[in-house]
N, C-alpha and C positions, 0 to 999 in steps of 0.2 A: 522445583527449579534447583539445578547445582549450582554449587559454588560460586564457578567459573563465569555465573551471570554478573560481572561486574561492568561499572561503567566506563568506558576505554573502548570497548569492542568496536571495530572498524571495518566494516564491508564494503565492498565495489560487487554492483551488478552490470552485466549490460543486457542490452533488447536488441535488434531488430527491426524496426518501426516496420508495420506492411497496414496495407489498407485495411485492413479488419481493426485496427488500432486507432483510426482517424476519425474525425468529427461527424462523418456520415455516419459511419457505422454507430456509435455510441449509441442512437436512436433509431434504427430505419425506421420504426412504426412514425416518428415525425416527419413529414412533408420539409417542412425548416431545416433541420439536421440533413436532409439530403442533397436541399443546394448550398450547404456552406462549404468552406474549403476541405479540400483532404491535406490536414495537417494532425500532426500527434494528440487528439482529445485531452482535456487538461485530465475527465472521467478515469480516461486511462493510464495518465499520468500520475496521479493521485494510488490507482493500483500497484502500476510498477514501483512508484515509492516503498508501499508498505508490502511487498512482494521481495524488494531488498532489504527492510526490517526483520521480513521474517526469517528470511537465509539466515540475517545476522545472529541472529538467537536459537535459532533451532537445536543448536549443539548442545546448547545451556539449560536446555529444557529437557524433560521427562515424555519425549515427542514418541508416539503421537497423543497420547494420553493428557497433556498438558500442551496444552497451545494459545495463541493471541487473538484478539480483536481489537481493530483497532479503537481508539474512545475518540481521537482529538486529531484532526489537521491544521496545522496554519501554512500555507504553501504558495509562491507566488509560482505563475507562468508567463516566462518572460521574453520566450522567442517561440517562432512557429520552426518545427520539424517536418517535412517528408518524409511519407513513405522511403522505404530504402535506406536512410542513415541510422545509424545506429548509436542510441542513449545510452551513458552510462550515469549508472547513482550510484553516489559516495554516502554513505550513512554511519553514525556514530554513534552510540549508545548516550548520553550524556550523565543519567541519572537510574537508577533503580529506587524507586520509593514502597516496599513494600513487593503488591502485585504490578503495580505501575511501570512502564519501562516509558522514560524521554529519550526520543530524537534527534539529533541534528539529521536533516535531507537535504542533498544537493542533486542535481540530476543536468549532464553536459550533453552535447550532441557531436561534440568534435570539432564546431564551428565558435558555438554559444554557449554561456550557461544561459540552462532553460529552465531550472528552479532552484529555488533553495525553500527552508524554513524550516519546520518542525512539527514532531510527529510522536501522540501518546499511543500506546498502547496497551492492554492489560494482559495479565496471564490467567488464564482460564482451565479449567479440570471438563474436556471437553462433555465429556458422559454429563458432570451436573447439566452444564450448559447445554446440549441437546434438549436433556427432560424439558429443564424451564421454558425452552422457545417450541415445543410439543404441547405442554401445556397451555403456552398464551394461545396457539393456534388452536388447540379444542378450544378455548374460553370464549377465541374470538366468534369462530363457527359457527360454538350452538346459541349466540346472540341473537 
């Protein structure tokens, strides 16, 4: 990680919303998921949140070499989107604890806020992190 990882950092992303985004989609394999509304997936919403964490920090990191997962969401979803409008999320770095990065996340639709809350994530040295999730999946395998 450089320096320049401190807490302050401020991003805006926006999206989009198309129906490959929306609540059907999230599952076709479920029956349920198919007749509920076509609105923004919280699943997907949840994504684009930490999709505009990761923007936020990519500079600050040793990319691609060194990159996040997320650990931790707390995130409310507070209004429905269509297809067609387009989300923006505001995200702020709050904290660096080490490997730890805190989030503030807000996420708008132009009409509504459609979420807010907060969002951990770690820093990672992708290559270990490969090995170890290669290994759990042999371990799991020859079970």
């Amino acid at each position: 990680m450089k320096d320049s990882l401190i807490a302050g950092i401020h991003y805006r992303h926006t999206f989009v919303v198309s129906k490959a985004k929306t609540v059907p989609a999230i599952y076709p394999e479920s029956p349920d998921f198919l007749i509920m509304p076509e609105v923004f997936a919280t699943g997907f919403l949840v994504g684009f949140l930490e999709w505009a964490c990761i923007l936020a920090i990519k500079p600050h990191l040793d990319w691609p070499h060194e990159q996040t997962v997320g650990t931790h969401i707390k995130v409310s979803h507070l209004a429905a989107t269509p297809p067609g409008m387009t989300v923006t999320a505001d995200v702020v770095l709050l904290a660096v604890e080490g490997r730890k990065l805190i989030f503030s996340v807000e996420a708008h639709d132009g009409v509504d806020l459609i979420s807010s809350g907060m969002h951990e994530r770690h820093i990672i040295n992708k290559e270990k992190f490969d090995a170890k999730t290669q290994a759990k999946l042999s371990a799991g395998l020859s079970q």
